[in-house]
C-alpha positions, -999 to +999 in steps of 0.1 A: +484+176-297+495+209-281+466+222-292+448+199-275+467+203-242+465+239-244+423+237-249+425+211-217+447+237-192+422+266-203+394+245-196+411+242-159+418+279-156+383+293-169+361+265-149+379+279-113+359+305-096+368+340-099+354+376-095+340+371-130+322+338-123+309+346-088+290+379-102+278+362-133+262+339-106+250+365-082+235+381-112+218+351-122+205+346-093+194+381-081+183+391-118+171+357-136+195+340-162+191+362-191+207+392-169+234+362-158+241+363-195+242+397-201+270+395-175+289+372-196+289+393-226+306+421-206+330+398-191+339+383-228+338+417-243+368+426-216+386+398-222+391+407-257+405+440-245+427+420-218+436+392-246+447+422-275+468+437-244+486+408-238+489+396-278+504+429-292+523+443-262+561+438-248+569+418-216+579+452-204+546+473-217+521+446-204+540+450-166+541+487-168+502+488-176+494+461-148+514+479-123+502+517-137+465+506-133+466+487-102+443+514-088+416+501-114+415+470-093+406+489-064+379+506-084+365+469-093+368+461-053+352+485-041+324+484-067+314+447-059+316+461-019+289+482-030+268+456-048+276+430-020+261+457+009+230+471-015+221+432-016+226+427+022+208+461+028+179+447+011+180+414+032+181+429+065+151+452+052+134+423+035+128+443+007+135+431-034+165+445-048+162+469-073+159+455-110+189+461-133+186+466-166+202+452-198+229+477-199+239+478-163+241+438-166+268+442-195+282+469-179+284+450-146+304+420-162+334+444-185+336+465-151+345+433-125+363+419-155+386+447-165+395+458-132+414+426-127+454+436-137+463+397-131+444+389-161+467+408-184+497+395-166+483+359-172+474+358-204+511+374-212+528+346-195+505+314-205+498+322-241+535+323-252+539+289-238+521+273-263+537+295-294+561+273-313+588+289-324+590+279-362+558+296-367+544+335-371+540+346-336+508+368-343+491+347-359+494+312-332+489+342-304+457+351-327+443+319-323+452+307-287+438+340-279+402+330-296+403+296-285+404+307-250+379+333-254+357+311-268+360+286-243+355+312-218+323+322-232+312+291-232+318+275-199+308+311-183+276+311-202+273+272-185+278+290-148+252+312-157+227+282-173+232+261-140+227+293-118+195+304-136+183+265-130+190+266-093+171+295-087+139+283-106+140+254-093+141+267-057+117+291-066+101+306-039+117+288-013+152+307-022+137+342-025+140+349+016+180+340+012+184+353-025+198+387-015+219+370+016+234+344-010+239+373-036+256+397-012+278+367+004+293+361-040+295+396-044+314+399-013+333+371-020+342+384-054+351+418-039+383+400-017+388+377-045+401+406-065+418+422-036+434+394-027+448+391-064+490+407-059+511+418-093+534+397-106+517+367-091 
């Protein structure tokens, strides 16, 4: 039963828009779904990093490294800037954005997604919640950890889908906004994550 409540709040959490979901989306629809879901596997691969952070480190260590790399964050901000203005660059010009390649897609998703300290500083506080205390720690925060990965994957892989639909299905008739719509996400993503404080 806690199980299943836990699987039903992560549900919640994943399926709310965040930097990660807004560039799998721009990427989508800039770069066709298979790049969307390149994105996704550097997201997820992130994750793991952010989800290992939180499993094996103290209260105190996870804080410390949130607060020490808040300047990552910035890094991630100002890196979706950039993508958000090369997209609106190539609006104003009317001119198709330049391709991006497998690599750069991954690289793209662990980037956005690693720059983000709250992540660590959420998974630290909600995984413990669900830890009964009868039970090895390690191993309960072992599988909350891949549960909630694997539902990420999942539903971010589903953003991507749906994304790669809309933008076949509207076709040619999307292409004059595409790098408006793109640049508006990656924007959107960019104050996202600055808007994100420590500790909240």
């Amino acid at each position: 039963m806690e199980i299943l409540f836990f699987i039903l709040i992560s549900i919640g959490v994943i399926i709310v828009p965040g930097p990660n979901v807004l560039v799998i989306v721009s990427t989508c629809i800039s770069h066709g779904r298979l790049r969307g879901l390149q994105t996704v596997a550097g997201t997820s691969a992130a994750m793991i990093v952010q989800l290992f952070i939180a499993a094996v480190g103290t209260t105190w260590f996870v804080s410390t490294l949130a607060s020490g790399f808040l300047w990552i964050k910035w890094t991630g901000v100002l890196y979706l800037c950039y993508l958000g203005f090369n997209h609106l660059k190539s609006a104003v010009q009317k001119t198709e954005h330049q391709s991006v390649s497998s690599i750069g897609s991954f690289y793209r998703g662990f980037l956005v997604s690693l720059t983000n300290p709250k992540t660590i500083l959420f998974f630290s506080a909600f995984l413990p919640q669900f830890v009964s205390p009868s039970e090895p720690f390690l191993s309960q925060i072992a599988l909350l950890s891949s549960i909630f990965w694997v539902l990420a994957v999942v539903l971010d892989s589903g953003y991507a889908l749906l994304a790669g639909k809309l933008a076949s299905m509207l076709g040619n008739k999307f292409s004059a906004t595409q790098n408006y719509f793109s640049s508006a996400l990656y924007l959107g993503a960019s104050a996202t994550l600055a808007a994100t404080k420590h500790g909240q």
